[in-house]
C-alpha positions in Angstrom: 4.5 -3.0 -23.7 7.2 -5.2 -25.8 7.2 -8.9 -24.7 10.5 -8.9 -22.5 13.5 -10.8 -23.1 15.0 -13.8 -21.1 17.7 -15.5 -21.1 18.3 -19.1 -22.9 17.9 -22.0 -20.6 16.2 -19.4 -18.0 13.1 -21.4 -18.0 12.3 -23.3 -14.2 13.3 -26.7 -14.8 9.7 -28.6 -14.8 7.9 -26.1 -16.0 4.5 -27.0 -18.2 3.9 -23.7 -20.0 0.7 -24.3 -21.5 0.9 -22.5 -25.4 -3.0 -22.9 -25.0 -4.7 -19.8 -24.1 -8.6 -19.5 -23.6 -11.0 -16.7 -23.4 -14.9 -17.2 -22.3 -17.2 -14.5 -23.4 -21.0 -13.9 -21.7 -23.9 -12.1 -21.6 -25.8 -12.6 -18.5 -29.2 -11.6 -17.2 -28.2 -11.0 -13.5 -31.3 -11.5 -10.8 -32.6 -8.4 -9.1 -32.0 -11.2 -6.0 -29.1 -12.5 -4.7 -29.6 -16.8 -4.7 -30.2 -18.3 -1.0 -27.6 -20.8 -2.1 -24.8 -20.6 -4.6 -26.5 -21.0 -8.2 -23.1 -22.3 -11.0 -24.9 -20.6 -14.4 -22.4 -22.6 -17.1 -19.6 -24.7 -16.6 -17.0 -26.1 -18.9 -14.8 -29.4 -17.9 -14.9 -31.4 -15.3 -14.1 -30.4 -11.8 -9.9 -31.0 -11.1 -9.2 -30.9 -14.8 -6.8 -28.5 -16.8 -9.3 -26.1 -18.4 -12.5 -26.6 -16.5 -14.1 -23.4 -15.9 -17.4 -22.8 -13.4 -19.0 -19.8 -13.0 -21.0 -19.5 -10.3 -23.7 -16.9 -8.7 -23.9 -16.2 -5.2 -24.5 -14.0 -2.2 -22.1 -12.6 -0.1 -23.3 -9.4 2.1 -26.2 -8.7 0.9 -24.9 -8.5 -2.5 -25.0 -10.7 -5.5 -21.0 -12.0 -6.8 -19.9 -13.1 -9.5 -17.4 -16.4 -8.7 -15.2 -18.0 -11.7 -13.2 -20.8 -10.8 -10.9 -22.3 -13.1 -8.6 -25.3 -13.2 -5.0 -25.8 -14.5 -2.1 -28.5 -14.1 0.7 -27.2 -11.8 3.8 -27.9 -12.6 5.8 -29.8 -10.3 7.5 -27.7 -7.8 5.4 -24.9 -7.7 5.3 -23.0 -4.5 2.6 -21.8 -2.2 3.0 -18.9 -0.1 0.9 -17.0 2.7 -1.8 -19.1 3.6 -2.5 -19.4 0.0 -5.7 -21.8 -0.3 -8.0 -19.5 1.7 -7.3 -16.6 -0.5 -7.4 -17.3 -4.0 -7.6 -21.6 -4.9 -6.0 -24.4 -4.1 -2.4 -25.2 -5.6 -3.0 -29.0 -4.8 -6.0 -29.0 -7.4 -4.8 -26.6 -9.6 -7.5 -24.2 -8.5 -8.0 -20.2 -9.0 -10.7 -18.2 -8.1 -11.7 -14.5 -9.7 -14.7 -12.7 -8.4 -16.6 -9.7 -8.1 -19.8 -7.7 -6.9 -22.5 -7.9 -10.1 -25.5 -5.8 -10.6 -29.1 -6.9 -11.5 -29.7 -6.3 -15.4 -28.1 -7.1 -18.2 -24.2 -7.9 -18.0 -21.2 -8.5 -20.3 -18.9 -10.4 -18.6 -15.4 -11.9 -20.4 -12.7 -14.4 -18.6 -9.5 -14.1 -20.3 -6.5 -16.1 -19.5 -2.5 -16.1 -21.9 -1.3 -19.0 -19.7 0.2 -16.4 -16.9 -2.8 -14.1 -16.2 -6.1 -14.9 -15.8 -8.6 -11.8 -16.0 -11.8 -11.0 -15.1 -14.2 -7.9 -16.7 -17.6 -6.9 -16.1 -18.9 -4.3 -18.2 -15.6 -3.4 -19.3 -14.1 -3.2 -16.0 -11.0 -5.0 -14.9 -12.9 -6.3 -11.5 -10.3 -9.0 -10.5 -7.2 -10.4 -11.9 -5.3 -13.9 -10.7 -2.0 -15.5 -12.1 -2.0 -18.8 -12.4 1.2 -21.4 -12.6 0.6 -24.7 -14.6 -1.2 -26.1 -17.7 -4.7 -25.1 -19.7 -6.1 -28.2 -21.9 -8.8 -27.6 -24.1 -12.1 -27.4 -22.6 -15.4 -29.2 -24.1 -18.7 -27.4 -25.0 -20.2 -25.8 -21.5 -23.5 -26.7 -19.4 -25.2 -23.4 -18.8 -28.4 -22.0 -17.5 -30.8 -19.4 -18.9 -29.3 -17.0 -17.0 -26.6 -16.9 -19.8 -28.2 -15.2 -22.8 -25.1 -15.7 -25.2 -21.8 -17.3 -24.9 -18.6 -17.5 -26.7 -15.4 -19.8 -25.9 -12.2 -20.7 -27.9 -8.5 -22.0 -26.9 -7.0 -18.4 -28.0 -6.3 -15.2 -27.0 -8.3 -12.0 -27.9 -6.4 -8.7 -27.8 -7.8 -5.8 -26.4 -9.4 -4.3 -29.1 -11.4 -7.6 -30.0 -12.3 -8.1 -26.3 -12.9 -4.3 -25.9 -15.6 -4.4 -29.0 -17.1 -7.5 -27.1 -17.6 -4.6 -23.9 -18.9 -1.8 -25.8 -16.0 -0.5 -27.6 -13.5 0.2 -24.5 -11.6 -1.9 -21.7 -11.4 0.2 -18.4 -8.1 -0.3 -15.9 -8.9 -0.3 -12.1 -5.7 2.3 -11.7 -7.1 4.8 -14.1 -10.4 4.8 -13.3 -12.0 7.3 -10.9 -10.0 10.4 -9.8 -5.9 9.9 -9.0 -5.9 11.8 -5.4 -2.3 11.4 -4.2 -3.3 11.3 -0.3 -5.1 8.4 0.8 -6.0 6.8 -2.8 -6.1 3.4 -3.3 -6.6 1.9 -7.4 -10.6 1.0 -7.6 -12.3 -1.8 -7.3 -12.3 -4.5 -5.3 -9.2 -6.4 -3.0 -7.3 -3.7 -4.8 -3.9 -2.1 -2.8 -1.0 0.1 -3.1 2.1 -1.5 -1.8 5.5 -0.7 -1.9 6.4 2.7 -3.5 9.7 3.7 -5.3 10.4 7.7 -5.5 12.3 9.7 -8.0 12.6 13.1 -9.6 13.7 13.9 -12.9 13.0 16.4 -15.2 10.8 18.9 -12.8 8.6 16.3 -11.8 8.2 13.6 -9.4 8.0 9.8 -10.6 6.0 7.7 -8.4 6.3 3.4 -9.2 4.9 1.1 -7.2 3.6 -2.3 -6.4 -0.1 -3.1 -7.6 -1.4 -5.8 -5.3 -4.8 -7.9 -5.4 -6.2 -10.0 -2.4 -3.2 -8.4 0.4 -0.2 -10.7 -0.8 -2.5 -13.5 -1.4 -2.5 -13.3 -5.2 -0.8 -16.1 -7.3 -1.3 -18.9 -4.6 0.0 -16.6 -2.4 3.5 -15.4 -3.8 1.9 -12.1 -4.0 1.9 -11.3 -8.3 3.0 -7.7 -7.8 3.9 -5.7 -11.0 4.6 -2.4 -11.1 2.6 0.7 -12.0 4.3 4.5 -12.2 2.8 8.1 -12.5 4.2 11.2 -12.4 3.6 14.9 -11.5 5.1 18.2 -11.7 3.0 20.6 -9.3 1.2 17.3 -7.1 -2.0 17.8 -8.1 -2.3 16.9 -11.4 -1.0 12.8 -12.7 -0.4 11.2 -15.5 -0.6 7.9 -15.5 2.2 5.9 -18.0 2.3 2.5 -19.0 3.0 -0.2 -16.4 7.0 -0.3 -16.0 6.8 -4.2 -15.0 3.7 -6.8 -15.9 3.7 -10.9 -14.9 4.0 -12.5 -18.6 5.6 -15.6 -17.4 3.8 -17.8 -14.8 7.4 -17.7 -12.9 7.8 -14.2 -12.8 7.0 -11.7 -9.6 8.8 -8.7 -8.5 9.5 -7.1 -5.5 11.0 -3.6 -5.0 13.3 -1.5 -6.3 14.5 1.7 -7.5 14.7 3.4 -10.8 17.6 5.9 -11.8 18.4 8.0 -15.2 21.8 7.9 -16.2 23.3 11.0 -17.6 22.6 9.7 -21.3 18.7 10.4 -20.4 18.3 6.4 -20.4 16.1 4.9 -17.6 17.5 1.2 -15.5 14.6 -0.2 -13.4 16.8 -2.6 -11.2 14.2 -4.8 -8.8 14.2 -8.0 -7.2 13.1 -10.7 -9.2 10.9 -13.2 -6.8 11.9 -16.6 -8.6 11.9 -18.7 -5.6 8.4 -17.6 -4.6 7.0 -19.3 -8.0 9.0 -22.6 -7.9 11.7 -24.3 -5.4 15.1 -24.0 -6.9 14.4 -21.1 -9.0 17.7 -19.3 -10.3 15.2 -16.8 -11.5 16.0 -14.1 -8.5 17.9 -12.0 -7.4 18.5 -8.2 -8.7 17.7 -7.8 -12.2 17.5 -4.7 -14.5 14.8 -3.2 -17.1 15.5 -0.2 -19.2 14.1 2.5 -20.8 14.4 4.9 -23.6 11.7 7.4 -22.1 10.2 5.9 -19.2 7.0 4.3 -20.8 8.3 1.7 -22.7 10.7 -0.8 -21.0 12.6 -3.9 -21.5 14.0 -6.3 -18.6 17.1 -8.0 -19.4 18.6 -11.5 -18.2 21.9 -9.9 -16.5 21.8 -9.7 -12.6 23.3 -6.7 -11.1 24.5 -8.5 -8.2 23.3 -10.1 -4.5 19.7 -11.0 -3.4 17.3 -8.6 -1.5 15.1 -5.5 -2.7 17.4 -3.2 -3.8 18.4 1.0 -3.8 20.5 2.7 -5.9 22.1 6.1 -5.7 24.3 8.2 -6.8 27.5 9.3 -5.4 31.6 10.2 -5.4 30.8 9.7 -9.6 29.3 6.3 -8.9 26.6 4.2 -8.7 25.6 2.6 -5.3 23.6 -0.6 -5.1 22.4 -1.1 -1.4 20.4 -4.4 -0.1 20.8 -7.0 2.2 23.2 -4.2 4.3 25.8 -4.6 1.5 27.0 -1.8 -0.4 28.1 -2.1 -4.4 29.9 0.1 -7.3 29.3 0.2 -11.0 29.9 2.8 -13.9 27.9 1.4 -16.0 24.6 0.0 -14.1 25.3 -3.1 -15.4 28.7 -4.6 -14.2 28.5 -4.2 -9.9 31.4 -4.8 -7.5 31.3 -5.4 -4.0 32.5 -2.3 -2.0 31.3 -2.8 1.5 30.0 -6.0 3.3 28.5 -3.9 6.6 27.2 -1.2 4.9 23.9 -0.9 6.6 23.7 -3.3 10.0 22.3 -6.8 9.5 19.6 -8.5 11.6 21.0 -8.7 15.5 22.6 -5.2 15.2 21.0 -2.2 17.5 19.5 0.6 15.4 16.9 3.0 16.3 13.7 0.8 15.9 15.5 -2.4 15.0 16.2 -3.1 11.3 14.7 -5.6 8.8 17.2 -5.0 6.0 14.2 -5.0 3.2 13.4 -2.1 0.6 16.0 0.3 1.7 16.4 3.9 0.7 19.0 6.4 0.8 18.6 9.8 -0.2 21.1 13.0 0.3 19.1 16.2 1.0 20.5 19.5 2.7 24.5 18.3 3.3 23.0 15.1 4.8 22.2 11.4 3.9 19.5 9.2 5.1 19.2 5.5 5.0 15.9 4.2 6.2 14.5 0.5 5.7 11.1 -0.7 4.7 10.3 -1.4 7.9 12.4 -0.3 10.2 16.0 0.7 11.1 16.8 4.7 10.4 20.5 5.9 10.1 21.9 9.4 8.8 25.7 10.3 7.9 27.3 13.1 6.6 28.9 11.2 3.4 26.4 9.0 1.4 29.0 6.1 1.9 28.8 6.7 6.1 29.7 5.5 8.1 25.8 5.4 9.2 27.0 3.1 12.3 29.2 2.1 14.5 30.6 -1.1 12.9 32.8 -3.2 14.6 35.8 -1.0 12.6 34.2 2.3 13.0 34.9 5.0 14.9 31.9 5.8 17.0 32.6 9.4 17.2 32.0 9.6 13.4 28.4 8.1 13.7 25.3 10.6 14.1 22.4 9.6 16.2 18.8 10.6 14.7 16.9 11.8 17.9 13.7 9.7 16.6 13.0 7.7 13.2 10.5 8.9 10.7 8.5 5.5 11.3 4.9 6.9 12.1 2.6 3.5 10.9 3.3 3.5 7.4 4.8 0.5 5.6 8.3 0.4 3.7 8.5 4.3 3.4 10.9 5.7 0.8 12.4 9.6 0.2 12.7 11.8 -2.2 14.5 14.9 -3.3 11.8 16.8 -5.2 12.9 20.6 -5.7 13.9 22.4 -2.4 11.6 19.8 -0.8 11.7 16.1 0.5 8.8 14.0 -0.2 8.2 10.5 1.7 5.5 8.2 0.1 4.3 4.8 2.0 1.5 3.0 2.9 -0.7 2.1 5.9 -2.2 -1.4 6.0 -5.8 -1.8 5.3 -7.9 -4.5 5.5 -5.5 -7.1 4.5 -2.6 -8.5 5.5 -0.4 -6.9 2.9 -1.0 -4.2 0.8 -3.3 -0.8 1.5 -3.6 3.2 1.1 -0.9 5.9 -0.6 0.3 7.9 2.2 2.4 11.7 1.7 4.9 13.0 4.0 6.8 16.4 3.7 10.0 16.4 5.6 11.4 19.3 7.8 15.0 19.2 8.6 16.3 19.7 12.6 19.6 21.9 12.8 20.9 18.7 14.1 19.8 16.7 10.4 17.4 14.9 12.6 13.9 14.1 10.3 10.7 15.4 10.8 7.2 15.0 9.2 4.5 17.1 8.1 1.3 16.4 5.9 2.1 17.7 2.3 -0.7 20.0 2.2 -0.6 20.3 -1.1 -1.4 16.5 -1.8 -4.0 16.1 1.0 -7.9 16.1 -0.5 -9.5 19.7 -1.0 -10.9 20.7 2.3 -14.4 22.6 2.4 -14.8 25.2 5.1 -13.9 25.3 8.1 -16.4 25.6 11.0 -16.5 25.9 14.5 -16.9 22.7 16.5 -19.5 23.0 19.1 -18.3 21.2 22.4 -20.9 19.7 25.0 -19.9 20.2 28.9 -18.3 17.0 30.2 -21.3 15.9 32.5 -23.7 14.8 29.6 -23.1 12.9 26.3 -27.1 13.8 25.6 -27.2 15.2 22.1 -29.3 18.1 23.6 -27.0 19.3 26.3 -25.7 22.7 26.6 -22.4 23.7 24.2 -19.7 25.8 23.8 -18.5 27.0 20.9 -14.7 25.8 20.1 -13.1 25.6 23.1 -13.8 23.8 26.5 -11.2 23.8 29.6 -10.8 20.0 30.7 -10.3 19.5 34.5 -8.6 16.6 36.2 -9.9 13.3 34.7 -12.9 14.8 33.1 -14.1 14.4 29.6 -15.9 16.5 26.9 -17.8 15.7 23.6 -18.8 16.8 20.3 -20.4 15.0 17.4 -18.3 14.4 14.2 -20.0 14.7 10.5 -20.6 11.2 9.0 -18.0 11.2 6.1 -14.2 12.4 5.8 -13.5 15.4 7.7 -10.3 17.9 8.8 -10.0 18.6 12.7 -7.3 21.7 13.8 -7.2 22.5 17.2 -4.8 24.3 19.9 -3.7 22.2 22.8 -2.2 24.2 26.1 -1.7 21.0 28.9 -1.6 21.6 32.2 2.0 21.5 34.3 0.3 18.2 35.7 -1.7 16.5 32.6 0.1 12.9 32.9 -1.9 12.6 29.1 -4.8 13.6 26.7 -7.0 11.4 25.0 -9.2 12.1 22.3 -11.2 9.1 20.8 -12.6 8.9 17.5 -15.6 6.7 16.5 -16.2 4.6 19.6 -19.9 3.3 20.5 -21.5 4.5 23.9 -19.7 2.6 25.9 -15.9 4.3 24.9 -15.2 0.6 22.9 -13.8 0.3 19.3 -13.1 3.1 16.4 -9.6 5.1 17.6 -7.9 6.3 20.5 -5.2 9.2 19.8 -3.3 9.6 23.2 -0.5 11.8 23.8 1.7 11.9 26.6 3.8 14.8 27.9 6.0 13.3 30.4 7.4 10.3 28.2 7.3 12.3 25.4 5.2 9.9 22.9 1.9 9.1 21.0 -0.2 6.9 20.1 -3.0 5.3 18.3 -4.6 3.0 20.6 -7.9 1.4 21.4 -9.9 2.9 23.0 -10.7 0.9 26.7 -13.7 2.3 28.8 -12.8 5.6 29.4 -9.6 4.2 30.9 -6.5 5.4 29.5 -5.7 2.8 26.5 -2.7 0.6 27.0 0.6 0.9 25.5 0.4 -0.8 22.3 3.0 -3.6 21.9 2.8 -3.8 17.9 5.8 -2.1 15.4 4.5 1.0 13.9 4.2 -0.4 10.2 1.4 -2.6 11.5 -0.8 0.3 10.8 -3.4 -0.3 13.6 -2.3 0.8 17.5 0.9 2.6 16.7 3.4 4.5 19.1 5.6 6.9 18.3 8.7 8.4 20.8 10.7 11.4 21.5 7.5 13.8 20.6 9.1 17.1 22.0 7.2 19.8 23.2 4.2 17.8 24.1 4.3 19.6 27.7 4.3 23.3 26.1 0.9 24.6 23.7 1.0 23.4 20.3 -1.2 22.8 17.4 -2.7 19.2 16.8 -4.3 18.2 13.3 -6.4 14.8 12.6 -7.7 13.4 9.3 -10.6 10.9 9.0 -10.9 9.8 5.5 -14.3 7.0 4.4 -11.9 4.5 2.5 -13.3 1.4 0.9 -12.1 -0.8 3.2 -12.6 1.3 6.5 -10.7 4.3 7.8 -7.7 6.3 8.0 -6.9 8.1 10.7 -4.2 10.2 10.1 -2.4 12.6 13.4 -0.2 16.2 12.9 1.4 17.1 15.9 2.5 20.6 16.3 3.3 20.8 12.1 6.3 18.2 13.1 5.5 14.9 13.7 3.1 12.2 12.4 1.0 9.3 13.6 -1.1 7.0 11.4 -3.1 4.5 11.7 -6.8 2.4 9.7 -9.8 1.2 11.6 -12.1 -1.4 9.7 -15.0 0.4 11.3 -15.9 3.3 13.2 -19.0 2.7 15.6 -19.8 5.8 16.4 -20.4 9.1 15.1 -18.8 11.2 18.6 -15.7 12.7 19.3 -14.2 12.3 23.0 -12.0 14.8 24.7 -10.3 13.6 28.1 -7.5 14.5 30.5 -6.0 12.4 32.9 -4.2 13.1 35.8 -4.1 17.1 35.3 -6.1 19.7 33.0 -5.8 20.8 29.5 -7.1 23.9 27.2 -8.5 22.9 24.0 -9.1 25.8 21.9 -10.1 27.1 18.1 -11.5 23.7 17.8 -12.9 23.8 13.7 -13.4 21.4 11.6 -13.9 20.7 7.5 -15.4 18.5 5.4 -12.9 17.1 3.1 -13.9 16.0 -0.8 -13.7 12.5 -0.7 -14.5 10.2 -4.0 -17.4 7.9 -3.9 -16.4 4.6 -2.0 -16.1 1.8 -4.6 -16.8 -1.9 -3.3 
């Protein structure tokens, strides 16, 4: 990718960029066991100084890791964000940490850093990444053990095709490696995420970008060092990965979201938030900024701003463009020079809104003779014009405003539209085990006659399901393995419960659900131990018309959770119509690296979502509380599922 352009005078006033770069080359001959205590194998420097390197050996898990620490010089004012010591160094000393799982045997392993990026390969694999902010100094000869069979070090940076011949003859990138499955995927490896997505569709095929994350937000001291990635796909099914759109090369730089447009010349304008401020206090480096592109592989940022602060949209409309963020609207021509048009577009923080709002990473799409604006968050408003009104502002005629019935917020994080075809697509993700940062998530949309959204899996992205059998259902009185069955159906009575055991790895469930004209709710419980505690609780409730994903509690109907959906863990969900007529009910369990996603289809219109570290059981519950339920044509399928990398 070319080395981007920035402006003159553009560099954060105290700012040490060290012009010294340094790669460490090893061969190591890894113990079949892991060391009782942590075992450093070659060292270079002294602790606390620019340039010192360890590399240490030790157990976590059961496994042996791989831990390099090295040191620079921050600059003065650097900023640290997000609890940012635990995660990945300390900024006081200067400190960052890469690691990895290593195998017994022989190892190549290579530590690379350019002054902004610090990476970390073993056996050709990028394992780990970090970014740190400050100065290198050259390092003296190193202390090492015979663990380390050969060793090379120098103050200069190796391009990939030197480094690659030092691997084998090839590098291997943690987003290309292993099968691209659009549902559930997450890039390989280790501390590895997907976070914020950008849609688009040109051409006949759908452009996904997003936001690759290490270590949950904590990357970079914790500013978060997200660049973003993009692939592409005409039928779904099969990707193609292109070159990253956006890569840290400056120890100041980090971006947030965005949204990328082609104008009607065929160019392409990336315009994203440029996280300045996160890097270094005072930064004028934020703000919305622009990148563009000839052909969508190849890109170029530019030192213009395109106006106001906040992760951005743009759009299309009444022969303009439309900047949204921060609730204000602007207008350009051009996508370079931006007016101010509207200062309430969207409501700001304090204003009611289906959901609240949180005015980050919006997204407004038009599809079917409506438009939608939904925030990263939440807040969810639809109009008939893509300029609104989408609320009633203080100058606003309420009568103009339409009311969603319920917002397309079902657990996923900062979800975002798309017009692809006939279709609309909605791409997100749900929070694994990290704070920030976790699996792709699909959505298909279905359109009420009112414009109100709903949401269905896009079967076409989901992972190829293997066939479908009949799930054998034990009589309520007995969890005993041995009991007496039925095949694929059972009738619950009043406050009773049934079971059935669940395969070990990711499966498809599809059932039919008639509730009885009393059922106050039904329960079914996913992964919990003998005693009804931990794995998932999915609970859905005819009278108040809502859902959930809660905890499972005993046997006792779980608690309302108290969480907003994009938490990802217990998750509620309102206005479910027709839970107190038959209707069909889907769930997904899909073996992530991390834990598992649990992933609800109501009736083919509405969607629930949410991930479980753990699952401590292997049995499916079935209960009804306060009245009876039918559960019928109960099948389920295994699903193909990649093997779990760790």
């Amino acid at each position: 990718m070319p080395r981007r352009s920035t402006a003159s005078g553009e560099v954060p006033q105290g700012w040490a960029h060290s012009a010294i770069a340094g790669t460490w080359l090893l061969i190591l001959s890894v113990p079949r066991s892991a060391p009782a205590t942590p075992l450093t194998i070659c060292s270079w420097g002294s602790p606390g100084a620019g340039g010192a390197l360890a590399v240490v050996l030790e157990a976590r898990d059961s496994r042996t890791w791989l831990v390099a620490t090295l040191g620079v010089v921050p600059s003065d004012g650097t900023v640290a964000l997000r609890g940012a010591q635990s995660a990945g160094g300390d900024l006081a000393a200067g400190v960052t940490r890469v690691s990895a799982p290593i195998a017994a045997g022989r190892r190549t392993v290579s530590l690379r850093y350019d002054g902004a990026h610090l990476e970390l390969h073993i056996d050709a694999l990028l394992v780990d990444e970090e970014w740190p902010m400050g100065a290198l100094c050259p390092s003296p000869a190193p202390q090492r053990t015979a663990i380390v069979r050969r060793w090379r070090a120098g103050p200069r940076w190796l391009d990939d095709g030197v480094l690659a011949r030092w691997h084998g003859g090839r590098l291997v990138d943690p987003v290309r490696s292993g099968t691209f499955h659009p549902a559930y995927w997450r890039p390989a490896g280790h501390d590895t995420n997907v976070g914020d997505v950008m849609l688009m569709h040109h051409d006949g095929r759908l452009h996904l970008f997003w936001l690759f994350d290490r270590k949950g937000h904590h990357a970079k001291w914790g500013t978060g060092a997200h660049q973003f990635y993009h692939a592409s796909s005409g039928d779904l099914r099969k990707w193609r990965h292109h070159p990253p759109t956006l890569r840290i090369e400056r120890p100041w730089e980090g971006f947030g979201t965005g949204a990328v447009v082609v104008d009607a010349n065929g160019g392409w304008h990336c315009i994203y938030q440029l996280h300045g401020e996160r890097t270094h206090e005072g930064s004028t480096l934020k703000g919305v900024w622009a990148a563009t592109s000839v052909d969508g592989d190849q890109w170029q940022a530019h030192a213009f701003r395109c106006g106001g602060v906040g992760d951005p949209t743009v759009y299309r409309a009444h022969d303009r463009w439309h900047l949204v963020n921060s609730g204000q609207r602007r207008e350009s021509t051009d996508l370079r020079s931006w007016r101010l048009a509207d200062e309430r577009f969207l409501p700001v923080a304090g204003h009611a809104a289906p959901g609240g709002n949180s005015e980050e990473c919006p997204c407004i799409v038009t599809w079917r003779g409506w438009t939608y604006a939904l925030l990263g968050r939440t807040g969810f408003w639809m109009a008939r014009d893509p300029l609104g009104p989408f609320w009633a502002a203080p100058d606003v005629d309420p009568a103009l405003v339409a009311v969603p019935r319920w917002s397309p917020y079902d657990g996923l994080m900062v979800p975002m539209l798309a017009v692809h075809g006939e279709r609309c697509l909605l791409a997100g993700w749900v929070r694994g085990d990290a704070d920030w940062g976790g699996v792709l998530v699909w959505r298909e949309m279905i359109q009420e006659a009112d414009g109100t959204l709903g949401m269905r899996w896009a079967e076409d992205m989901l992972p190829k399901a293997g066939r479908a059998r009949p799930l054998r259902i034990r009589d309520s009185a007995s969890e005993d393995a041995s009991a007496p069955t039925r095949p694929a159906s059972t009738l619950l009575r009043a406050d009773a419960c049934a079971f059935a055991d669940l395969p070990a790895g990711s499966w498809r469930l599809s059932c039919r659900i008639e509730p009885g004209s009393s059922l106050r709710a039904l329960a079914i419980a996913v992964g919990a131990d003998g005693a009804q505690r931990g794995g998932a609780e999915l609970v859905l409730e005819g009278p108040n018309a809502c859902a959930r994903w809660a905890t499972p509690d005993g046997g006792a109907l779980p608690p309302m959770p108290v969480e907003q959906p994009f938490h990802g863990r217990n998750v509620v969900i309102d206005d479910v119509e027709g839970l107190d007529r038959p209707f069909t009910l889907e769930i997904i369990c899909w073996r992530d690296r991390d834990g598992w996603v649990l992933d609800a289809c109501i009736d083919r219109r509405r969607t629930l979502i949410c991930f479980r570290p753990d699952l401590s059981g292997t049995r499916l519950r079935l209960a009804a509380h306060g009245g009876e339920a039918t559960i019928s044509d109960v099948t389920i399928a295994p699903l193909a599922s990649p093997a779990v990398s760790r």
